[in-house]
C-alpha positions in Angstrom: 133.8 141.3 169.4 133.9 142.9 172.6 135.8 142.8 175.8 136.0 144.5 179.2 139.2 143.7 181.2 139.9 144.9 184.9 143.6 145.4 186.1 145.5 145.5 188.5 148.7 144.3 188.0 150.7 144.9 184.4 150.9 140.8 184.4 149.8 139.5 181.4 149.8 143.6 180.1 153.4 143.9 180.1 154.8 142.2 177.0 153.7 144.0 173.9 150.6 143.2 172.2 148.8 143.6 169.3 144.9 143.1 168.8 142.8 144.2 166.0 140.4 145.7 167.8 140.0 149.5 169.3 141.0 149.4 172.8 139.6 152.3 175.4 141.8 152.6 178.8 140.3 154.2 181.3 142.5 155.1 184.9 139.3 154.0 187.5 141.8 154.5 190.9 145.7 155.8 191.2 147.9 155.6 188.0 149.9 153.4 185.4 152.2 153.9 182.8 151.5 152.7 179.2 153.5 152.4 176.1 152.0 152.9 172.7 154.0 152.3 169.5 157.0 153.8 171.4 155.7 156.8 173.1 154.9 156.2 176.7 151.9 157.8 178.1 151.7 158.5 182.3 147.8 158.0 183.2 146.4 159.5 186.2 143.4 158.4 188.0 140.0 159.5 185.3 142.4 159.5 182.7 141.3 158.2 179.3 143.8 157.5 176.0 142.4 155.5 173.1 144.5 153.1 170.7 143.4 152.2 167.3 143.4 148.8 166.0 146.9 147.4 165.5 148.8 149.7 167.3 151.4 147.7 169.6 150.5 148.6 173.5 151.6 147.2 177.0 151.5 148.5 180.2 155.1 149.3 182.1 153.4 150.4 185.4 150.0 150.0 187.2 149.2 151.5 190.1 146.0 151.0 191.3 142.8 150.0 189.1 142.4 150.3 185.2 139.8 149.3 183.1 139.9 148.1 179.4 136.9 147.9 177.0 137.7 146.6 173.7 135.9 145.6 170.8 135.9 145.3 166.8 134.8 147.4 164.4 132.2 145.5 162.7 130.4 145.5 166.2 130.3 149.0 166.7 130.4 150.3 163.6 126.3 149.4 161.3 126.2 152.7 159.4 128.4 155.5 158.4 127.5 157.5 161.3 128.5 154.9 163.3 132.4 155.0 162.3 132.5 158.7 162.1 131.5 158.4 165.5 134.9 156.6 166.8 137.6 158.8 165.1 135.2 161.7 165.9 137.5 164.7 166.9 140.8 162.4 166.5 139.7 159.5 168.6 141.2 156.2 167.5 143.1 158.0 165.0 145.1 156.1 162.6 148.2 158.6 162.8 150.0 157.6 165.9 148.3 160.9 168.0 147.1 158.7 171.1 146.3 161.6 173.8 145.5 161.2 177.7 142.0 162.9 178.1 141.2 163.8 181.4 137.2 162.8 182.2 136.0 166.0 184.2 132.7 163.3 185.1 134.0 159.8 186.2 131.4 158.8 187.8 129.2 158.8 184.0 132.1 156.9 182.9 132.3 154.4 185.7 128.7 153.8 185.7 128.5 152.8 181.5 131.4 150.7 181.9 129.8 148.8 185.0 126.7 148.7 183.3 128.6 147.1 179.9 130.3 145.0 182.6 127.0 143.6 184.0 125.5 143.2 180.7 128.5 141.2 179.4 128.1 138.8 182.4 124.9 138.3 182.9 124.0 138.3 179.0 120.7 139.4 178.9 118.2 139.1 176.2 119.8 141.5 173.7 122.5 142.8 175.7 125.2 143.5 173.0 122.8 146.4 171.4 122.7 147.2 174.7 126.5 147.2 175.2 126.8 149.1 172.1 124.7 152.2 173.0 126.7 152.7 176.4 129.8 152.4 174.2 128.6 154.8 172.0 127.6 156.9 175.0 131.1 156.3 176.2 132.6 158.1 173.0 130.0 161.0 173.5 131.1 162.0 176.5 134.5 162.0 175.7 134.3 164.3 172.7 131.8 166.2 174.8 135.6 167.2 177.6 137.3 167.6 173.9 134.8 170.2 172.7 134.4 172.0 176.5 138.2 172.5 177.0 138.6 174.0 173.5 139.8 171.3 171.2 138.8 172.3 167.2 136.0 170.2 166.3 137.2 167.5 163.8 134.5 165.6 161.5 135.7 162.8 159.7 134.3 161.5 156.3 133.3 157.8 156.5 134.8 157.1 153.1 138.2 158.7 154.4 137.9 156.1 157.5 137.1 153.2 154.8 140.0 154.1 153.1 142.3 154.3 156.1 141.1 150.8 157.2 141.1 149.1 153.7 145.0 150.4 153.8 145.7 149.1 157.0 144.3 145.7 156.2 146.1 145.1 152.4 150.0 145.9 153.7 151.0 142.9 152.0 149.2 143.2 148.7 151.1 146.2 147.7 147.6 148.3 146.3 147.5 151.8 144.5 145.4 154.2 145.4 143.2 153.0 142.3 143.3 149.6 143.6 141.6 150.7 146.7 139.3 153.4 144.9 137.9 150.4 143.0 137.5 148.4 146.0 135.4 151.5 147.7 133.2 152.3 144.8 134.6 155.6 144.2 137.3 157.6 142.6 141.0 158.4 142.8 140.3 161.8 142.8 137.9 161.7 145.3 140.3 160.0 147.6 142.6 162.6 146.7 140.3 165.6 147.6 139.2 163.8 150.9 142.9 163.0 152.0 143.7 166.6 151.3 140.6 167.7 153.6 141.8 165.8 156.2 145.5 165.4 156.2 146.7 168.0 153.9 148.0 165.4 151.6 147.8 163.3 148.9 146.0 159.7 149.1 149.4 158.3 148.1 151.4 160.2 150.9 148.8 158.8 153.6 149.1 155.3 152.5 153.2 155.6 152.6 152.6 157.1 156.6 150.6 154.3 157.1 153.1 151.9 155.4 156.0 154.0 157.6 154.3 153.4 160.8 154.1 149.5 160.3 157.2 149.2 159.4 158.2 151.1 162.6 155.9 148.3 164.7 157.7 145.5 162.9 161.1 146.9 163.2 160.5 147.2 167.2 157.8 145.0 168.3 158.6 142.2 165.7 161.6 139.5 165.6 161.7 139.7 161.6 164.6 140.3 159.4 164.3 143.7 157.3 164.0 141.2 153.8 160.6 139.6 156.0 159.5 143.3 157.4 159.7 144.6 153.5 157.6 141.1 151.8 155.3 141.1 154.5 154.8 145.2 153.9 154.2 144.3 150.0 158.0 145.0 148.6 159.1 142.7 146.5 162.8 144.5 146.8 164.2 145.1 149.9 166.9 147.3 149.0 163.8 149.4 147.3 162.0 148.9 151.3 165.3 150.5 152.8 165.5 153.9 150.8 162.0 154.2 150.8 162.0 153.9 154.8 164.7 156.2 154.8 163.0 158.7 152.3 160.4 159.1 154.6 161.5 158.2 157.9 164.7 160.1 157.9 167.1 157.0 158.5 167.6 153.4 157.4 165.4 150.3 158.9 168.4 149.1 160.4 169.6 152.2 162.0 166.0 153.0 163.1 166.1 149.3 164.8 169.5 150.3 166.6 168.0 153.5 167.6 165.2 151.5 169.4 167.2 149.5 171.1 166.4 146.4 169.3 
């Protein structure tokens, strides 16, 4: 439900992981390296970076003190304000655009995440609506450095975020865009309009980048044959899976595997 980790050393961090949660990583003292799907991000001490729900992570370096507060969605999220709040200006974003934020006030973010800390320990009466409001808190203040050094403002629809989650949860049963409409109580063409809003494309193109980016996880982070990657993705024909990655990824599963060194 909800989880706050103190480290020190990458052991235990440093093997690839996968949790489906949304993980916060704040730099509390010197620096560490971390890997997210593939890109490597270099953290310096205040530094914040935020990783969405399955997205493989691991730490290659620490040096020096990092805290990480995890948690589920269904504990943060009661309302549709609530999930609006965590992709709020492209936190947690579903898109592969993790981003080092640099917290111009650490000591507001070192005292919520000692006081979440406390609470979590001690457990007292109430103490996870407690935890909740300093995470909330948390994600205020760092949409609050977003907004002061200039970043555009970026609202999210909650039905948009349903629809990215209810994507990311049915890989394997191979849904249309209908499907999922059903599913949400609303329309294909209102999935449309709001993927356009906030993408710029189609419902259908956002559910293949989403398909595209788990197959790039499995491909790396996963010892599975490119038949098991394209059943487990909902393709009942793999040879369909392969020009379909390649369409849209620009080269084959298996070269993309070489590519990665795997």
């Amino acid at each position: 439900m909800v989880e706050l980790e103190k480290i020190r050393v990458v052991d235990g961090w440093d093997r690839p992981r996968r949790v489906l949660r949304y993980l916060l990583v704040w730099v509390e003292a010197g620096e560490a390296v971390m890997v997210v799907d593939e890109k490597e991000y270099r953290l310096r001490q205040n530094d914040v970076i935020t990783i969405t729900s399955g997205q493989v992570h691991f730490f290659s370096r620490v040096d020096g003190e990092v805290a990480c507060l995890s948690f589920s969605l269904d504990f943060i999220c009661k309302d549709d304000n609530d999930i609006e709040l965590i992709f709020h200006n492209g936190l947690f974003c579903h898109f592969g655009q993790n981003e080092v934020i640099g917290m111009d006030r650490p000591a507001e973010v070192r005292n919520l995440l000692d006081r979440i800390g406390s609470e979590l320990v001690m457990r007292p009466y109430q103490y996870l609506i407690s935890v909740r409001s300093y995470i909330e808190l948390l994600l205020v203040g760092i949409n609050r450095v977003k907004v002061e050094r200039g970043d555009e403002i970026w609202k999210p629809d909650a039905l948009f975020l349903r629809f990215l989650e209810a994507v990311r949860d049915n890989f394997s049963a191979n849904l249309t865009v209908g499907d999922f409409a059903e599913r949400l109580s609303t329309t294909r063409e209102k999935l449309d309009e709001l993927a356009k809003t906030h993408t710029g494309k189609t419902a259908q193109h956002v559910v293949y980048s989403l398909v595209i980016s788990e197959a790039k996880r499995l491909l790396v982070y996963q010892d599975m044959s490119i038949k098991e990657i394209a059943y487990q993705l909902g393709f009942s024909d793999p040879f369909y899976f392969s020009n379909f990655f390649k369409k849209h990824a620009g080269q084959s599963p298996k070269a993309y595997k070489s590519a990665a060194g795997v």
